[in-house]
C-alpha positions as CSV (number, residue, x, y, z in Angstrom):
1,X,-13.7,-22.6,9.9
2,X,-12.2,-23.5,6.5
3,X,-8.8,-24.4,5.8
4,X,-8.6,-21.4,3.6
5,X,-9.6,-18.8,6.7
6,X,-7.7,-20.3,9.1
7,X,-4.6,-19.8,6.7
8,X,-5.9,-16.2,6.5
9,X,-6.2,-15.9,10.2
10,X,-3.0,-17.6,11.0
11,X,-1.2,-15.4,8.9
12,X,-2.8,-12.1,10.2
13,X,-1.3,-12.7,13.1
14,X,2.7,-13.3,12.3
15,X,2.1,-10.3,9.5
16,X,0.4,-8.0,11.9
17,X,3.4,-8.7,14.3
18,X,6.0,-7.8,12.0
19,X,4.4,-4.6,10.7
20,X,4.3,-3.6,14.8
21,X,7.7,-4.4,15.1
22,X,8.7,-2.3,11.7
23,X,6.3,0.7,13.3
24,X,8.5,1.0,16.3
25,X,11.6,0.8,14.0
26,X,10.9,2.5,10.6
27,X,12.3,6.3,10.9
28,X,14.6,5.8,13.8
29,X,18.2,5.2,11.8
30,X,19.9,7.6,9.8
31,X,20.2,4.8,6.5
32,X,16.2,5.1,6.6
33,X,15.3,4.7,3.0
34,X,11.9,5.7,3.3
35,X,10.8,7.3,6.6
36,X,12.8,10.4,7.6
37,X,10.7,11.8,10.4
38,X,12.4,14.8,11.0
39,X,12.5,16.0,7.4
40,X,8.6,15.4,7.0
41,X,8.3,17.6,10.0
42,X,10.3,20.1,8.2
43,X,7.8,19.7,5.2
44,X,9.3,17.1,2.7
45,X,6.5,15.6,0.7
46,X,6.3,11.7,0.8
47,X,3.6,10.9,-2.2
48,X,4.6,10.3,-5.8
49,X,4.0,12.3,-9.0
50,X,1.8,8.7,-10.2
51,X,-0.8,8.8,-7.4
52,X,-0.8,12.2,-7.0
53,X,-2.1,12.2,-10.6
54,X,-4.6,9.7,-10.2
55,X,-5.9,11.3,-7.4
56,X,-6.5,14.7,-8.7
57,X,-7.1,17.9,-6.9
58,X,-7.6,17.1,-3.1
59,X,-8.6,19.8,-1.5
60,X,-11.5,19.2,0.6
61,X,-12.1,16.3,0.0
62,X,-12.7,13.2,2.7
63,X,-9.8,10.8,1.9
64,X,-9.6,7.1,3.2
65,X,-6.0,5.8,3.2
66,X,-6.1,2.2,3.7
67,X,-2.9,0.1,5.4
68,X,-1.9,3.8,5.8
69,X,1.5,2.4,8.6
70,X,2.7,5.2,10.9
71,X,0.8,8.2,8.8
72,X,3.6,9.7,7.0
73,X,1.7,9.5,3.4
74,X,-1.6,10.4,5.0
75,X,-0.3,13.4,6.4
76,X,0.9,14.0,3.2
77,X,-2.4,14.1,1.6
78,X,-3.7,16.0,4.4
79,X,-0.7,19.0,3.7
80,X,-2.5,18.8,0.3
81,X,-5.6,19.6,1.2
82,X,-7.5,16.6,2.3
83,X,-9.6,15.4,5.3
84,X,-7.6,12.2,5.8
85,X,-8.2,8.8,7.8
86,X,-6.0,6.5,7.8
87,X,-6.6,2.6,8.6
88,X,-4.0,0.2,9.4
89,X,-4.4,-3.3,11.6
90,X,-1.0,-2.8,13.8
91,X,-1.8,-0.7,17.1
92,X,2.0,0.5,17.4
93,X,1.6,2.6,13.6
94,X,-1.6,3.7,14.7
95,X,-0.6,4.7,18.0
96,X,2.8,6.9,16.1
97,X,0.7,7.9,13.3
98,X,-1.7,9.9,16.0
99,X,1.5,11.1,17.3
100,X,3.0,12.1,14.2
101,X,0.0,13.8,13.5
102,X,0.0,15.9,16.6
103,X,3.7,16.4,16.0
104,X,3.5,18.0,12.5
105,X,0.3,19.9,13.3
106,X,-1.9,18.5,10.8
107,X,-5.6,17.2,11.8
108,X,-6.4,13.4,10.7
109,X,-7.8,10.5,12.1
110,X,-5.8,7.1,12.9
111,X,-8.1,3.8,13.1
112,X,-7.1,0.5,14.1
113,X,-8.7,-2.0,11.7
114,X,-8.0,-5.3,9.3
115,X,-8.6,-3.5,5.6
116,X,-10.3,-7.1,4.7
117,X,-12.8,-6.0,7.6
118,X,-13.4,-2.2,7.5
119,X,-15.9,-1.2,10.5
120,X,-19.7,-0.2,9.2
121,X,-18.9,3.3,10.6
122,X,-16.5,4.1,7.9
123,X,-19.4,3.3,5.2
124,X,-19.8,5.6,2.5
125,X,-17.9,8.3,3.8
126,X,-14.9,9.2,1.5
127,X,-14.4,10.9,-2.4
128,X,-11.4,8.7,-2.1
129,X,-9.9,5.1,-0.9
130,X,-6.3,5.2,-1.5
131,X,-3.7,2.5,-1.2
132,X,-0.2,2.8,-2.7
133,X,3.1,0.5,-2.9
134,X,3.4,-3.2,-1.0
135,X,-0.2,-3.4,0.2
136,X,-1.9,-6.3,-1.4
137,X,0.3,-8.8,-1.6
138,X,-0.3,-9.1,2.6
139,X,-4.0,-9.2,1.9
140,X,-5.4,-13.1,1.8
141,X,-9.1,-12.2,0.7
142,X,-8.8,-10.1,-2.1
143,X,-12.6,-9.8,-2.8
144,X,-12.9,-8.7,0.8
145,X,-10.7,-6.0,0.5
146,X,-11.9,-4.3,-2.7
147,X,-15.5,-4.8,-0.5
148,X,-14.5,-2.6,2.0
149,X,-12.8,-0.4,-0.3
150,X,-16.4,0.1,-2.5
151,X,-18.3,0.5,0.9
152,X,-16.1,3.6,2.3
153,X,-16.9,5.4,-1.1
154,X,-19.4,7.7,-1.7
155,X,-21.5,7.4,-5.1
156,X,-18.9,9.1,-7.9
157,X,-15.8,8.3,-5.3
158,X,-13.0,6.2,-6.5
159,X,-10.2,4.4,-5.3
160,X,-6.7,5.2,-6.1
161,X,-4.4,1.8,-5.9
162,X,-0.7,2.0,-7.0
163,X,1.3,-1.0,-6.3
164,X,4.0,-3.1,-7.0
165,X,3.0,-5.5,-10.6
166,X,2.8,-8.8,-9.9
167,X,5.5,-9.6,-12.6
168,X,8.1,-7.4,-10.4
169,X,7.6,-9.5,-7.5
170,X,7.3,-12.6,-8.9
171,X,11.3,-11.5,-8.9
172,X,14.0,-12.2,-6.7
173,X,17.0,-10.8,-8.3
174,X,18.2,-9.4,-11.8
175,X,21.8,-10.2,-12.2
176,X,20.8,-13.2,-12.2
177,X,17.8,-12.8,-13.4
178,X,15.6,-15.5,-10.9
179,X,11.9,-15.6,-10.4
180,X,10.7,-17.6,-7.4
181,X,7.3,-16.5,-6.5
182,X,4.0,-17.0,-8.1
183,X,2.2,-14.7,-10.2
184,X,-0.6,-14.9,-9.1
185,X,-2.6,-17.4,-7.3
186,X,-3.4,-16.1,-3.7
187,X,-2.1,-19.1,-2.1
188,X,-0.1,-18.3,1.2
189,X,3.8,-18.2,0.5
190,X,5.5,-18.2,4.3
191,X,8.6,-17.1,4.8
192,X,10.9,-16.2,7.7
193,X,12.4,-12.5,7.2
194,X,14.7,-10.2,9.3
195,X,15.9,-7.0,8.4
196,X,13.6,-4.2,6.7
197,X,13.4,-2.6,3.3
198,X,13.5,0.8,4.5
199,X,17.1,0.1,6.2
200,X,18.3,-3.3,4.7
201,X,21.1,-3.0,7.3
202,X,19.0,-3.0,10.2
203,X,19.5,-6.1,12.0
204,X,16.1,-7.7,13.3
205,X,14.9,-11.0,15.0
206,X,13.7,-13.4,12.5
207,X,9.8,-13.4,12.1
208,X,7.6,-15.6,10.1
209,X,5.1,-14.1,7.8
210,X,2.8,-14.8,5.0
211,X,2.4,-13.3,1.5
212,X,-0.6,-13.8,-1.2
213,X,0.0,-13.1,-5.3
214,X,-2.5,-11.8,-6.9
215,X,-2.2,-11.4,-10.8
216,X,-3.5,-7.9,-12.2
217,X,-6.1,-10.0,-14.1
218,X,-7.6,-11.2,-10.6
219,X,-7.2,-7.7,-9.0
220,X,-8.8,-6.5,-11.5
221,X,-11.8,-8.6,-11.6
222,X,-12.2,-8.1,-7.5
223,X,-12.7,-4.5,-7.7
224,X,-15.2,-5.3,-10.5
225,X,-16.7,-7.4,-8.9
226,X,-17.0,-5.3,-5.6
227,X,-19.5,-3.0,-8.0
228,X,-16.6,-0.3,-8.8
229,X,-16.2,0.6,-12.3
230,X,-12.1,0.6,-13.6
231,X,-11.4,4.0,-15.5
232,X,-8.0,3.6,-15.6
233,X,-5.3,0.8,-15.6
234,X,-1.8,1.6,-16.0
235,X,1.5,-1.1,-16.4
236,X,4.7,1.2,-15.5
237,X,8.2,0.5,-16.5
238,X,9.8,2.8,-15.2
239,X,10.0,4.3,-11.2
240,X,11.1,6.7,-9.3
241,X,12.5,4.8,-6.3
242,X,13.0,0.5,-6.0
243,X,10.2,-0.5,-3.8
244,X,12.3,-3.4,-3.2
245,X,15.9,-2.6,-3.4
246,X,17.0,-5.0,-6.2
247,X,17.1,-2.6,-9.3
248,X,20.1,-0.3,-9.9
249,X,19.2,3.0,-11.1
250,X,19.6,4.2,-14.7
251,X,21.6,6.9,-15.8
252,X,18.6,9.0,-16.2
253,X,18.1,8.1,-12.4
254,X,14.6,6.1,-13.0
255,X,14.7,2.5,-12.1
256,X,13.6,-0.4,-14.5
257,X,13.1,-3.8,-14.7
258,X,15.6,-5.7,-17.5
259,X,13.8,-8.5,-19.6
260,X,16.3,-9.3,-22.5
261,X,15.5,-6.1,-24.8
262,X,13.0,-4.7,-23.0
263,X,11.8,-4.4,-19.3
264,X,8.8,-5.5,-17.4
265,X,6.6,-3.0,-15.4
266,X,7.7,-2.3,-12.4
267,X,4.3,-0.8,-10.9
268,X,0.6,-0.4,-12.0
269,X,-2.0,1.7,-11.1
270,X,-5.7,2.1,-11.1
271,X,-8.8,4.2,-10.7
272,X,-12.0,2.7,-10.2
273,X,-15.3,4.6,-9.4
274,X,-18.5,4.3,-7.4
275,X,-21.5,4.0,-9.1
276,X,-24.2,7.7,-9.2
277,X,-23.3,10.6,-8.9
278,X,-21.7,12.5,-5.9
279,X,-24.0,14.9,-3.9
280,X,-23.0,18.1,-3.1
């Protein structure tokens, strides 16, 4: 085994342990920033205007959600019209995503699965592979990824990736303005967390994880590379929410990133697409 994949393994592991332990947590306070079960129930719409967009009309259409946690954005798309699976590695989201699901009276399927190894059954299945906001950086083999990705889609489908810009979090704070991680790289940066994003006052035990950069050059080039053709690439500056909780909002309520004058994007997104065309 090389040094490389053993990194990747070992850091699976500790990663896959923290997302269990946010599953079992994530909707369960009332300072949840993110995941307010009961209001979903009620019918609150989780997905942004920016995927939404790049996704187009859903309606019928078989949609892959990749690293999808406990289902909430899944569902979402389902509500809109899609056939929806959803993939993530941790058993607990999988296991609350089903029950979610059951909960809120939508149909979907849940699968337990590493996105760097999607099962042979899901091949060429889906109009769309979607994957939105703090997904890659937890992925060690990129090209594997965007592989799996390009294999779920059917000739003409695309995958829809919004995500946090590498140049945000290469950011640790703005007032100061300090930047302490690579961009770019994918060389394993470990780090020992406790706490959430989704309730930053949640106390947690301390956990060891690991975390890859990848620059939107080399993210890029891997779905490329993987046979997908890029149709649209998009740098944002501006955003709805703070993935991260480290911007104040603007008067206008948006949230941007200050660089001297100007700002830095906060998010990019992109639509690739399978080669032929689709049958009907």
């Amino acid at each position: 085994m090389s040094e490389s994949r053993a990194g990747g393994e070992d850091g699976l592991a500790q990663n896959r342990a923290l997302w269990d332990e946010r599953a079992r947590l994530h909707g369960s306070t009332a300072a949840d920033r993110f995941y307010d079960v009961e209001s979903f129930l009620a019918g609150r719409q989780t997905l942004y205007a920016l995927e939404r967009e790049l996704a187009g009309d859903v309606t019928g259409k078989d949609l892959l959600h990749l690293q999808c946690h406990f289902g909430m954005d899944t569902l979402s798309w389902a509500r809109l019209g899609a056939h929806v699976t959803g993939v993530d590695f941790s058993p607990v989201a999988v296991e609350r995503a089903r029950l979610l699901a059951g909960r809120a009276g939508l149909a979907a399927t849940f699968v337990e699965a590493d996105t760097q190894r999607l099962p042979s059954s899901l091949a060429g299945r889906f109009d769309l592979a979607v994957a939105t906001y703090g997904v890659l950086c937890w992925i060690a083999d990129l090209a594997a990824w965007a592989r799996g990705a390009a294999m779920a889609l059917r000739p003409g489908g695309s995958l829809v990736l919004v995500d946090l810009h590498p140049a945000y979090q290469s950011v640790a704070s703005v007032d100061p303005l300090v930047v302490d991680w690579p961009y770019g790289g994918g060389e394993p940066q470990r780090e020992t967390v406790s706490g959430t994003y989704a309730d930053p006052d949640l106390a947690t035990p301390e956990q060891e994880t690991v975390q890859y950069p990848h620059s939107l050059g080399e993210i890029v080039t891997a779905v490329a590379r993987a046979g997908l053709t890029v149709k649209h690439l998009g740098e944002h500056i501006t955003a709805d929410f703070d993935p991260r909780g480290i911007l104040p909002p603007d008067k206008d309520g948006l949230y941007r990133l200050p660089f001297g004058d100007s700002h830095l994007p906060i998010l990019y997104s992109l639509r690739a697409t399978s080669p032929g065309v689709r049958l009907s």
